[in-house]
N, C-alpha and C positions, 0 to 999 in steps of 0.2 A: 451577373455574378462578379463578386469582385476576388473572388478566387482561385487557386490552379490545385492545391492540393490539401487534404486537410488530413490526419492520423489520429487515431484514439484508441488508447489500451485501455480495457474495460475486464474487470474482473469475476473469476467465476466464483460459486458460494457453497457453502454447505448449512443444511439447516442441525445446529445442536439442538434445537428443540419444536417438531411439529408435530403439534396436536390439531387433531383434524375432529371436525362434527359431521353429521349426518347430512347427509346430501339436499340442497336446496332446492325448489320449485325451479331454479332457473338453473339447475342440473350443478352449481358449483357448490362448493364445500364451505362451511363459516370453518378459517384454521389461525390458532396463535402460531405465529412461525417466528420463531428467532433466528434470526439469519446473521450468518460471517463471510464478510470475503475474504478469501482466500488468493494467494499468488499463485493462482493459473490465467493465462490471460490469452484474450485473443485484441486482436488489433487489426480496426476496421480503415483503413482510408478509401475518402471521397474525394471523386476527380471530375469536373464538367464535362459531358459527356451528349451525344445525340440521342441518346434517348436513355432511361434506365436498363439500366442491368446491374449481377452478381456474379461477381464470380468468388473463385475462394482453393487455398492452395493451405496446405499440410493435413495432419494425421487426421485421416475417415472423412477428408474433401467433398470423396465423390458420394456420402449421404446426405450434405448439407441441400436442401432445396434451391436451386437457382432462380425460380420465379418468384411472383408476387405474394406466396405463401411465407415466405421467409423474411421473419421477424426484420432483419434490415430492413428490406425492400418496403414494408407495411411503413416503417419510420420515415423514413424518407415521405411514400406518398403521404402520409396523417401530417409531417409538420408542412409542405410543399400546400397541401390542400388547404389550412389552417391560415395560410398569408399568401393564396393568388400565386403561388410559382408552380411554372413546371418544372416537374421534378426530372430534369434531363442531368441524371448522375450516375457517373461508374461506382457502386458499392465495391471495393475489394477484401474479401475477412482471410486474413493470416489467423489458421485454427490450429490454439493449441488446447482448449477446453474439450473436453470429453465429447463426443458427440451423444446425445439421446442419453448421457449417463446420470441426470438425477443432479445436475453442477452449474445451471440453467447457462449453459453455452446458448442457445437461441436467444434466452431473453436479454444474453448478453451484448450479443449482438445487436439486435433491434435499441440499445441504449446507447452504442455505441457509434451508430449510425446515425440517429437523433441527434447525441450532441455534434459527430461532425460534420453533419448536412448545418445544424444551427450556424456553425463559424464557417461555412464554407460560403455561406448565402448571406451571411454578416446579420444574421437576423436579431439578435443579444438577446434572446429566452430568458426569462429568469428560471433560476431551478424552480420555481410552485410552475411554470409555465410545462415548461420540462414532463414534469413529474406526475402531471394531468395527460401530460399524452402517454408516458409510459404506462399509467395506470389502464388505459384503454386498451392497450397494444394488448397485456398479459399482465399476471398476476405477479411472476417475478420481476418485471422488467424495472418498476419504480427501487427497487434495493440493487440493480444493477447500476442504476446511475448514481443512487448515492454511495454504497459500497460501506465500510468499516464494521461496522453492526450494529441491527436495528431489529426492533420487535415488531412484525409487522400481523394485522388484524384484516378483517371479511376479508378478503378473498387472498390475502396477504400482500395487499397493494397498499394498505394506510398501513404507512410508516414510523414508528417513533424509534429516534436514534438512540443508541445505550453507549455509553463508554466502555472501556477496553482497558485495563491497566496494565495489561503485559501481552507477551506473545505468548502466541500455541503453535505447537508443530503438529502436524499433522502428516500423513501417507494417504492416498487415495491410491487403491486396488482399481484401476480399470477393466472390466468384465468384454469379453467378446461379446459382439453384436450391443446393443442399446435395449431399453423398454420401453412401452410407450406410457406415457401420462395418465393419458386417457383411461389406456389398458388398466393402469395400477390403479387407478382411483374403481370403476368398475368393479375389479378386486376386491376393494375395499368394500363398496357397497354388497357387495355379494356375501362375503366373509361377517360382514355386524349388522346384515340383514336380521330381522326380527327382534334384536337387541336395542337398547337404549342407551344410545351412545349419545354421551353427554356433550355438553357446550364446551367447546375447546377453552382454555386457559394457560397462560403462561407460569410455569412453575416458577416463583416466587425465589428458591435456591436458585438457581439458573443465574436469574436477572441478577442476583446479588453476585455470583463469581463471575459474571464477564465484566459487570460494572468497575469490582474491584483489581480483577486478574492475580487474586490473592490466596493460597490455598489454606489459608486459616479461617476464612468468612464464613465457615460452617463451622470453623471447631474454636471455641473464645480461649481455651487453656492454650492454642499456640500462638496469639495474639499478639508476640512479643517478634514473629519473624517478619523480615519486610515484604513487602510485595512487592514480590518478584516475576510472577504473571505465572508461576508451579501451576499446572491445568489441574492437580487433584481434587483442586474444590470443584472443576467443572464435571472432571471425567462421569462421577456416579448421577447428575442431571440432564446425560446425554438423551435425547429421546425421539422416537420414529411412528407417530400410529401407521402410517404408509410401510413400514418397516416387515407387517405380517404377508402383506396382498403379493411384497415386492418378494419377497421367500415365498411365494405358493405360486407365483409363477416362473421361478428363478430360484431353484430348489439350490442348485450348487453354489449361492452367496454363502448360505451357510459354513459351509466348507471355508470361504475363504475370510468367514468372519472367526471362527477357530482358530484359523491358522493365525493373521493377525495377533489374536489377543494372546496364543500363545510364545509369540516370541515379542511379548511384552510389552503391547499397546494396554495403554491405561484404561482402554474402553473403544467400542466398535460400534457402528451400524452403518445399515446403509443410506446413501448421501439423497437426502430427498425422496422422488418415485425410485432411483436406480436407475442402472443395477448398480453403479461405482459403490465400494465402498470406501467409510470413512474413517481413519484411526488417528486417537490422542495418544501422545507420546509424551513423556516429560520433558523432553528437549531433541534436539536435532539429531545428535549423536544415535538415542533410542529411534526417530525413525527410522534411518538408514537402517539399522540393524532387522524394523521390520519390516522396509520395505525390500530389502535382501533375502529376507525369508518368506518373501509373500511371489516374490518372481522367482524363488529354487521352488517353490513348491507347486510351480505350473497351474495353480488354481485362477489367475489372471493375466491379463494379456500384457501390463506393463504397472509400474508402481511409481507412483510420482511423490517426491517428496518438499513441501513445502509448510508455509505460516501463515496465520492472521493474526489480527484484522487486516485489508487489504487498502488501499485508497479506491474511490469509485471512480467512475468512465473520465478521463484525463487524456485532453488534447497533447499528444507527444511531442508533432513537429505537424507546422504550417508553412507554406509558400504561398505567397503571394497573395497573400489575407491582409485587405487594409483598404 
């Protein structure tokens, strides 16, 4: 190894638009997922070490898995196995992503620790190199490493990047306790059992307001304002088929998607499987305001207020790499 320390902030996401199909022979889902990062970030540093291990220090620590189940740890062993190293690394994750809340912290992680196992072992990965292991790891993990936003297909591992021409503010409602994936998907099968649940697709509106960041791109009479990145051309293409499974087993989201939109979120759901929820604001000023009124009204355990697009997984600080 020719290194002693490597860091990577790596960001967490929200999907503005997942449409999900009917459950595959190989038990996963064909889904269009439009995926943004988001400024929530956890930050992984790798350190040479006598054997692997994780450890991991901030809010809901002690759920994060420490063994080889944990998205890092799996990264670490896939690129180590991939080029003949032993994987003798301390994984450390500073967590400040939601745990189990539907904002893929796990698959955050495992990208995060991919790229800085890559610079720590001086391996030079190309991102297609990359992006082939994340694709194995999980489904979110390859939009973990790229990050800003991107439309992603089958299992929402193939990726195609969209541009972004402004910022969105956003609130994420944190819920007590986590859901499980599994769980929520489950749900879903259960809930459009017998039904004919169509081939997922990406709404066509959608792709057009993130590309532009523009709130005139659905309406041509205001065609004369700049784009300024106003989310109201986004807010009415927000969308969740996960969004019913994740309310029928988490009846009190409800409650806290109300409350949201009543103190003036342009549009609600919630963030992926859940349970966090997700709200569009027209600018930063309006989050606060409903992230204020989403922590007086005790329907959530904390209210985080931030923006996208985000940058993907990004080496912060190295020692002694070279």
């Amino acid at each position: 190894m020719s290194g002693t320390e490597v860091t990577v902030r790596v960001p967490a996401k929200v999907n503005v638009q997942l449409a999900v199909g009917a459950a595959r022979p190989d038990g996963f889902h064909d889904l269009a997922n439009v995926f943004l990062a988001v400024g929530l970030y956890d930050e992984i540093t790798v350190t040479p070490a006598d054997e692997l291990r994780v450890t991991c220090a901030g809010p809901d620590a002690h759920q994060v898995p420490l063994d080889t189940t944990n998205l890092a740890a799996r990264a670490a062993l896939a690129l180590a196995e991939r080029h003949g190293i032993d994987p003798r690394v301390h994984i450390h994750i500073d967590k400040d992503i939601p745990v189990a809340g539907g904002m893929a912290g796990g698959s955050a992680d495992g990208a995060g620790a991919l790229l800085a196992c890559d610079a720590l072992w001086s391996l030079g990965s190309s991102e297609a190199e990359l992006l082939a292991i994340c694709a194995e790891l999980g489904s979110d993990v390859p939009f973990s490493l790229l990050g800003g936003a991107a439309l992603g297909v089958g299992r929402g591992e193939r990726l195609t990047p969209l541009d972004v021409g402004g910022t969105f503010h956003w609130v994420f409602a944190v819920a007590d306790g986590g859901l499980s994936t599994p769980a929520v998907y489950a749900e879903f099968d259960r809930l459009t059992s017998g039904t004919d649940v169509p081939l997922p697709t990406a709404d066509p509106a959608l792709l057009t307001a993130l590309r532009t960041g523009d709130p005139t791109a659905l309406a041509p009479a205001l065609l004369t304002a700049l784009r300024t990145g106003d989310p109201t051309a986004l807010a009415p293409t927000l969308t969740n088929d996960l969004q019913p499974a994740a309310l029928s087993l988490r009846p009190s989201l409800a409650t806290t998607l109300t409350t949201g939109t009543s103190a003036g979120a342009l549009a609600a759901l919630v963030s992926g499987s859940g349970p966090t929820t997700a709200f569009l604001t027209k600018d930063e000023e309006s989050a606060t305001t409903v992230a204020d009124a989403l922590l007086t009204s005790g329907n959530c355990r904390t209210a985080r207020v931030t923006s996208s697009p985000a940058a993907g997984a990004r080496v912060v600080s190295s020692q002694g790499i070279g």
